[in-house]
N, C-alpha and C positions, 0 to 999 in steps of 0.2 A: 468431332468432325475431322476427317483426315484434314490433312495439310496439301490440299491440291490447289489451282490458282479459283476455282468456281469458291467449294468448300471456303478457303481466306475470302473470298469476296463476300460470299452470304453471311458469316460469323462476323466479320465487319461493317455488312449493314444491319443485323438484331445488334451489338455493342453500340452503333450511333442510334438507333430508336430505343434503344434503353437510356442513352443518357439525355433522349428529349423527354422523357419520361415517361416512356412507353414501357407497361406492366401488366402483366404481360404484352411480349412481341405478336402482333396480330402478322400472321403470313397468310398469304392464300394459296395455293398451288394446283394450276388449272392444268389438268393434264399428268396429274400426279399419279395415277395407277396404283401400282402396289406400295409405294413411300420410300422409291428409294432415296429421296429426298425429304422426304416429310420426316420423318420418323428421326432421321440424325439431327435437322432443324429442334425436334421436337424434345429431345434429349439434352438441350442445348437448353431449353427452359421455353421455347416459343409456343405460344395456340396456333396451330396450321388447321387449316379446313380445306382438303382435298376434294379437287372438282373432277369426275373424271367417269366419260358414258359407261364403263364398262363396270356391271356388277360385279362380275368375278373377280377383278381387278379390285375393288371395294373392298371383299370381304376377306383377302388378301391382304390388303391393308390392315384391316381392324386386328386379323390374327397377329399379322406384326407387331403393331401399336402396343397389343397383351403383353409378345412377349417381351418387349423392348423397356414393359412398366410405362408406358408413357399411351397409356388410352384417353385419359383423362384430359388430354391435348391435343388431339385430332380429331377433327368433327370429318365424317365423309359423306360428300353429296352428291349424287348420280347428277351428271348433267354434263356441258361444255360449255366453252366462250360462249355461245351465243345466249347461254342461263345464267353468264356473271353475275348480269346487275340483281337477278330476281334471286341470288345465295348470299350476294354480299353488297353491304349501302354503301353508295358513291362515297371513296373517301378512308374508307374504311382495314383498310390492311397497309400496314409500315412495310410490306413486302410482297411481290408480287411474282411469282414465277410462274413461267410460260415456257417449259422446257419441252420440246421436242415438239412443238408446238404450232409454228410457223410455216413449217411444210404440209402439210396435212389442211390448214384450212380453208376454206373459199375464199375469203378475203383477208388479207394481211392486215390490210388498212385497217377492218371493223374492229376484224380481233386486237389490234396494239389500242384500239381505241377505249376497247370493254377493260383490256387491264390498266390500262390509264387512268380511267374513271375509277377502280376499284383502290388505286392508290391516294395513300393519306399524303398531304403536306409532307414533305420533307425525307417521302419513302423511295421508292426503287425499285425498279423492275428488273428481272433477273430472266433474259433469254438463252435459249441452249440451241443452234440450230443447226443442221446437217452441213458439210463443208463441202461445195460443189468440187473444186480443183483436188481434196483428199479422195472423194470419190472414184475421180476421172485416174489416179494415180494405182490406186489399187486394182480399177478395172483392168488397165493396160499389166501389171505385173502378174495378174494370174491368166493374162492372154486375150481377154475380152476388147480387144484394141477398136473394132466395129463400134461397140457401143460406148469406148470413152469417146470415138468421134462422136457420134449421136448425142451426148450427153454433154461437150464443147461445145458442139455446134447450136445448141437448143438455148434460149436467149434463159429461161429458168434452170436449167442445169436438172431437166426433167424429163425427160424426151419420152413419146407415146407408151403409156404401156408399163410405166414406170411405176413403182409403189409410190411413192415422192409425188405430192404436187409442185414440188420446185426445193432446189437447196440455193445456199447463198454464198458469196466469198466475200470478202472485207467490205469492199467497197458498197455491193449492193444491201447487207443488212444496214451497215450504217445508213444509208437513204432511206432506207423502208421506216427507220426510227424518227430520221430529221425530219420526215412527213409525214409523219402522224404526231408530230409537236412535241417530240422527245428528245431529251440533250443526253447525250452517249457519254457517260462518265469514265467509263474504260471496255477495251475491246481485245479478249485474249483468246489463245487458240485452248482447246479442250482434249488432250489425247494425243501430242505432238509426239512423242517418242515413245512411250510406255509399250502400243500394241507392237513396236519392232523387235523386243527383247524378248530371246525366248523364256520362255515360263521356268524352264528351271534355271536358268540361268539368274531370274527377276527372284527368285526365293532364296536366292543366297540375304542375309540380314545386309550383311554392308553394302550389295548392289542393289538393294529396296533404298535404302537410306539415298545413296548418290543420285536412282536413279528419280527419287522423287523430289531431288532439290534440283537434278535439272531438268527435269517436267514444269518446274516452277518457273525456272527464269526461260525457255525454250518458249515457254506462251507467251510471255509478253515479247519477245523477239524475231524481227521481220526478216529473213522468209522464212523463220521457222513454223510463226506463228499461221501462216498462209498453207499450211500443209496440213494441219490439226486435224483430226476426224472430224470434229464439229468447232465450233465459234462460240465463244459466250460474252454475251453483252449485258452490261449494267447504265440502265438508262433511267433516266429522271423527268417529270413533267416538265415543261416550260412555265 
């Protein structure tokens, strides 16, 4: 698993459910599509069961899974949050991921509630979500100035018409977790600097290496972290 601040956070949570005695790491990954997250978890030694409506996107996975040698650790199962409890028994995953996930659903609340219940004693939930102010930033730099108004102005950072049913900035995911009875163990930015370097410049080896140790500490760092493409939170039940 590269060394990005999500990847150190999720290899951090399978190493602590390994040492409560978790054998295999039971993950679940609602919204997992093709695995670009399963599949490096799964490489890692964990059982992940990918929850995610889209067939195509399934069977996309499975081809990966083959070639990755790690089939034998991904269970894939057509559905969404609202199918959690009926793929997985309350309780039951040392990991829970809900990436890209939060924007997209009708209700925040149910969905943080379906992955809460789906986590074990002493597990973690692992959120990825769109970052409203990175949004508004990009809009305005390729000219679209009309719609980062619309998109400030919109109390969900979604404005009519939008793909987004809503994105989030620091403050408001953190509440959306404090209320649904989750305690926010850490909160980092996702893609702070990386997409500004151009591509050939990022494929020199030594400005890969620089530029991924300061990807690293740029997440955890306010206001850098406040600028990220997206936000990732690691939350815990109460």
């Amino acid at each position: 698993m590269r060394a990005d601040a999500v990847r150190r956070a999720l290899r951090t949570e399978l190493e602590a459910a390994r040492a409560r005695g978790a054998e295999p790491v039971r993950v679940v990954d609602v919204g997992g599509g093709t695995g670009g997250w399963a599949v490096p978890l799964a490489e890692f030694g964990a059982a992940v069961t990918v929850i995610d409506p889209s067939p195509d996107a399934l069977a996309n996975l499975r081809r990966r899974a083959v070639d990755a040698g790690v089939a034998e650790l991904i269970t894939a199962v057509q559905g969404d949050t609202e199918a959690l409890a009926d793929c997985v028994p309350s309780g039951g995953a040392d990991l829970v991921l809900g990436h890209g996930i939060l924007e997209v659903v009708d209700d925040v609340g149910a969905a943080l509630a379906a992955l809460r219940a789906a986590t074990a004693p002493g597990g973690a939930i692992s959120l990825l979500v769109a970052n409203k102010y990175a949004t508004l930033l990009r809009m305005v730099l390729a000219g679209r100035v009309i719609e980062a108004h619309r998109l400030l102005d919109d109390p969900d950072g979604a404005p009519a018409g939008d793909i987004l049913a809503r994105r989030f900035d620091v403050d408001s995911l953190r509440t959306a977790l404090e209320e649904a009875g989750l305690e926010v163990s850490s909160l980092h930015g996702y893609g702070v600097l990386a997409d500004l370097v151009p591509g050939a410049t990022a494929e020199d080896p030594g400005v890969a290496e620089a530029l991924a140790q300061l990807e690293l500490v740029a997440a955890g760092t306010s206001p850098l972290r406040e600028m990220a493409a997206q936000l990732h939170a690691l939350a815990r039940p109460r």
